[in-house]
Structures are given as structure tokens and as C-alpha cells.
C-alpha positions in Angstrom: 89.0 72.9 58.9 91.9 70.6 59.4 94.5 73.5 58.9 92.8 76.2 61.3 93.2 73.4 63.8 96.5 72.8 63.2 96.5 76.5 63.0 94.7 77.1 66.4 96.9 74.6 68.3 100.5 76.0 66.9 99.2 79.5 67.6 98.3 78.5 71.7 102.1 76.3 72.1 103.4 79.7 71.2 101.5 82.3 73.5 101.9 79.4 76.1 105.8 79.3 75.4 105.8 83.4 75.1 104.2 83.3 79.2 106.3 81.1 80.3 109.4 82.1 79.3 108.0 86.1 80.0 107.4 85.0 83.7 110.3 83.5 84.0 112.7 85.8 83.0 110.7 88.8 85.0 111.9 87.3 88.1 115.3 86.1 87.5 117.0 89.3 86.3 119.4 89.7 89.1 116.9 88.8 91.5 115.7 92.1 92.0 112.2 93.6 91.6 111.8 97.4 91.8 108.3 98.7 92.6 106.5 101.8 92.9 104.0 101.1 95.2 102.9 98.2 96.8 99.8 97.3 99.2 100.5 94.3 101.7 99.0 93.3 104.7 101.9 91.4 106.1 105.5 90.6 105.1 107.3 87.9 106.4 111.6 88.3 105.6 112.6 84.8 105.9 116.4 82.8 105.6 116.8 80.4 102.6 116.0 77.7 104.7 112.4 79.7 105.2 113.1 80.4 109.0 111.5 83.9 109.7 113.3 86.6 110.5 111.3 89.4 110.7 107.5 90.1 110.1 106.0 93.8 109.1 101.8 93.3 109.6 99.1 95.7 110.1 96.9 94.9 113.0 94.6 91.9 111.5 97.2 89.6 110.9 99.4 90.5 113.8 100.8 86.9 115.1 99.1 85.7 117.9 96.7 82.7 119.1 97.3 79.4 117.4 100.0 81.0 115.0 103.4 79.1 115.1 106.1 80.6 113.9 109.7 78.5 113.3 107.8 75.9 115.0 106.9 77.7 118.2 103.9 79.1 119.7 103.6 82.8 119.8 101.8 85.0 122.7 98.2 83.6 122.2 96.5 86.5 124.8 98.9 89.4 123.1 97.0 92.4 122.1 97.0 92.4 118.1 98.7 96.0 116.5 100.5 97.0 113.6 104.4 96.9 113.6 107.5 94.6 113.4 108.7 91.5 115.1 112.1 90.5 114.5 113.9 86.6 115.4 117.3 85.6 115.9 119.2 83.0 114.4 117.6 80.1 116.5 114.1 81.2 115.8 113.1 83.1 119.3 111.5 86.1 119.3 114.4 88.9 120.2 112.1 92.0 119.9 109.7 94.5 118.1 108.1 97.3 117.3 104.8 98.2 117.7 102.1 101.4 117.8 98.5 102.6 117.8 96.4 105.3 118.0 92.7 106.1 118.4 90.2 108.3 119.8 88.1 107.6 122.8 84.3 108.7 123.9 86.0 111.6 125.8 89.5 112.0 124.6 91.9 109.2 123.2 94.6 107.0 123.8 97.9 106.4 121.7 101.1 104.5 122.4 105.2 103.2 120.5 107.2 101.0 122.0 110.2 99.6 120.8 112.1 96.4 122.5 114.9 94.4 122.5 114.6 91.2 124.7 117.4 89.3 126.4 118.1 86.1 124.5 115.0 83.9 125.1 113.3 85.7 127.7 111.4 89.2 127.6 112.4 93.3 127.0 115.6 94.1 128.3 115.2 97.7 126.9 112.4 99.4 125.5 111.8 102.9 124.1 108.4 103.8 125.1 105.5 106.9 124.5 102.2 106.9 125.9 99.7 109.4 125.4 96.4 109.4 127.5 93.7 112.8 126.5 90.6 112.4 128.9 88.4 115.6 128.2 90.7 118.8 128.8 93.3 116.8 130.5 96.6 115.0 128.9 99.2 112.4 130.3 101.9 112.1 128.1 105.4 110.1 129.2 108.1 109.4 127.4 111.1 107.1 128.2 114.0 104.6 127.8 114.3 101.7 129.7 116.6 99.0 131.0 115.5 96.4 132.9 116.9 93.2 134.5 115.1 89.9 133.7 115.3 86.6 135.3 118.3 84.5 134.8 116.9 81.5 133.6 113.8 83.3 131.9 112.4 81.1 128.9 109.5 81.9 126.9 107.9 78.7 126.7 108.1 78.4 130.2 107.1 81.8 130.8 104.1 81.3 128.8 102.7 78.1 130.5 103.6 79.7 134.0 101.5 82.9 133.0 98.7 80.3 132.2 99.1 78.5 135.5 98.9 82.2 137.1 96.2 83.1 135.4 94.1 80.5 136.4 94.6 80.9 139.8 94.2 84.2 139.5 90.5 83.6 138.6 90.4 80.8 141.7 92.8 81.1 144.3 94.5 84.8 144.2 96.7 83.8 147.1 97.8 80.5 145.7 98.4 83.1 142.6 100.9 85.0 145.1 102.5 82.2 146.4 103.5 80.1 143.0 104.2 83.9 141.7 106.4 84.3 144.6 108.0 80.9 143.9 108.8 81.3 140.2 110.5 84.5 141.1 112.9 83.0 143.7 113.5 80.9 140.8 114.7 82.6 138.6 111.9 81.8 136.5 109.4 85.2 136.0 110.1 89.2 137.0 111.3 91.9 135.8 112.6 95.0 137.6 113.4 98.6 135.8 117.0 99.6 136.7 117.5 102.8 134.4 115.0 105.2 133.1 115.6 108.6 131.0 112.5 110.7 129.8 109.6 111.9 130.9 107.1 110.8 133.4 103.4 111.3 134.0 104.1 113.8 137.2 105.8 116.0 134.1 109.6 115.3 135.7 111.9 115.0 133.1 115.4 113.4 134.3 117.4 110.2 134.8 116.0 107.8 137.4 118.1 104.8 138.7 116.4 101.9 140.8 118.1 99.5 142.4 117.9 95.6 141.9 114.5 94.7 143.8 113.0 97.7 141.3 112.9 100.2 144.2 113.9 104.2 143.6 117.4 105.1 144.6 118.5 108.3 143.1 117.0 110.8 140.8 118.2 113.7 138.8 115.3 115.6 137.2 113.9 118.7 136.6 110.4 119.1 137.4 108.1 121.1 136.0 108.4 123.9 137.5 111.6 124.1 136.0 113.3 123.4 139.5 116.4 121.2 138.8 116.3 118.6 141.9 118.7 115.5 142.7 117.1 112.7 145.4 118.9 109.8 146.8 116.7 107.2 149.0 116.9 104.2 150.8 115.9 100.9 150.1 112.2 101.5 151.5 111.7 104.5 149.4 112.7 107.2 152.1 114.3 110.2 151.0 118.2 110.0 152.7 119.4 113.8 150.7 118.6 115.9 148.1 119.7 119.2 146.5 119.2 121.8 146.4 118.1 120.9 150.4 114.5 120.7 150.5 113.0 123.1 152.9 111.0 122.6 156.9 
């Protein structure tokens, strides 16, 4: 009895030993893993010091709420889909991509973007599809984007000042309009499109250039009638030339 013991616990030291230095070495060859196939719902790609970098999540575990990441608050109200977030050096939130897809009672509804923001602050550019089926009809548009964000954006602050608005959206929509209109002399919130290439929902596919207060200035498109058209208007939207010249 004494000797099967003995036996017993020389035996388990050595399969203990074996699995030890088995996992071990598995993940220290080179520091490399090769595999097949793998099933994840979210992958963080995180610095040495563990400061994320970027995230790759399907739509459950899509940061937002109460999640902090590199010790900051993400977008609690943002919708939840699946895609990529990436983070500069300091931690901030610099961009992403992000899609869905799914059929409606009548139709259905699908959409990409991808973004790039202006250090701490919002999109600066953003390549964007949106594809809208309701019965027989379809509204698709397709488009690059550069827009001009405030100078002294931040996204903390632009987070509690979309709460404040919010609020008094709910109470006091012209207090709403009148803090709104404060932050934006500011410097603090808006956002104006300045350059646009693609397709819009009125089927004109062109180049569309707006001017700093987000108001059309020229466009040179071709409609869909296949007519190719150039506009230039003023600052209150008015049509000041165009050619071919549109006929009385």
C-alpha cells in the first residue's frame, strides 16, 4: 500500500511538471500563435503598458454606457454595432468603423461608415453608405466627407454639454437653442460639411463644396438624367450661375 502511494504521488509531480512546462513553452515560442480559426466576441489590441489601442466587437459588447476605457467614459447613449474603434497614443478615441444591416416590416435599412476625428473632438472625415428599401422604393447614397469641427472641441466636454442639451431639450427647447447657440460661438459644439464626393439621395453624383457656416456654394454633378450640370450660389442658397445656362 505504502509503495502505490509513493507510487501515486511521483506519478501526479510528473504529469503536473509535464503541464506546466507544456503550457509554458506553447506560448513563448517566439511569441507567436498561429490559428486556424478562431471565434471571439471582442478583441481589445492593447500597448505593453495595457492602454487600448484598438477594439474589434460584434454588436453586444460594443463599448458604451458605464464602460471606461484608458480611464475615460465612452458615449453612454451610442447606438451599440459591430466594428472597430481605434485610440491614439493618449488614450482618446481618434475614430472607427462601424456597419449594419437588417430587414424591416416593409423593406430594410443598412448602413458603413468609416471616421477619422480631429484630435479629441469628433469626425473630421467619414466615408459613408446608407441604404433605405421601403416597399418598391430604394434610397441609396454614398459619400466622402470632410467636415470642420470646433476649435476647442473636447469630448468630455462635449459629452456633458450634449447631456445639458438634452435635458433641456425635454424642458425648455428654447433655453435648448440658446445654450446650443452659445456653445457654438464658443467654440465648444458644431460641425459643418465643407467637401462632399459621392452620391446623394436625389441620385446626383458629383463634388459638392459648402462653405464655412455649412451652406451650398458650388456643385459639379451629374444628375440622373445623365445631364452634367455645374451651380455656384450665394451665401443664402440662391443660385448666382450655372452651366450649361439653365433655361426660362
Amino acid at each position: 500500500m505504502n509503495r502505490e502511494l509513493v507510487f501515486l504521488r511521483v506519478f501526479a509531480s510528473i504529469v503536473a511538471i509535464g503541464v506546466v512546462f507544456t503550457s509554458t513553452t506553447a506560448f513563448n515560442q517566439g511569441d507567436n500563435q498561429r490559428f486556424s480559426e478562431i471565434d471571439v466576441e471582442r478583441i481589445n489590441i492593447i500597448e505593453k503598458d495595457g492602454s487600448v489601442k484598438m477594439i474589434i466587437t460584434n454588436v453586444d459588447r460594443f463599448p458604451n454606457g458605464n464602460e471606461r476605457i484608458n480611464q475615460r467614459p465612452t458615449n453612454e447613449d451610442r447606438k451599440k454595432r459591430s466594428g472597430m474603434l481605434f485610440f491614439n497614443e493618449d488614450g482618446i478615441e481618434c475614430g472607427g468603423f462601424i456597419y449594419d444591416g437588417k430587414k424591416t416590416e416593409n423593406g430594410h435599412t443598412a448602413g458603413l461608415s468609416l471616421t477619422y476625428d480631429q484630435y479629441d473632438g469628433d469626425q473630421v472625415m467619414q466615408l459613408l453608405t446608407q441604404d433605405f428599401g421601403q416597399g418598391d422604393k430604394r434610397s441609396v447614397s454614398s459619400s466622402l466627407v470632410f467636415n470642420d469641427r470646433p476649435s476647442k472641441e473636447s469630448q468630455l466636454k462635449l459629452m456633458e454639454i450634449n447631456k445639458e442639451l438634452d435635458t433641456l431639450r425635454a424642458t425648455d427647447p428654447k433655453k435648448m437653442q440658446e445654450k446650443y447657440l452659445q456653445y457654438q460661438e464658443e467654440g465648444l459644439i458644431g460641425s459643418v460639411p465643407r467637401v462632399m464626393l459621392g452620391k446623394t439621395r436625389s441620385e446626383n453624383n458629383g463634388l459638392f463644396l459648402f462653405d464655412d457656416q455649412g451652406m451650398p456654394r458650388a456643385m459639379f454633378y451629374i444628375d440622373k438624367e445623365n445631364n452634367a450640370k455645374l451651380d455656384f450660389y450665394d451665401e443664402n442658397g440662391n443660385i448666382l450661375g450655372s452651366f450649361p445656362q439653365k433655361s426660362n
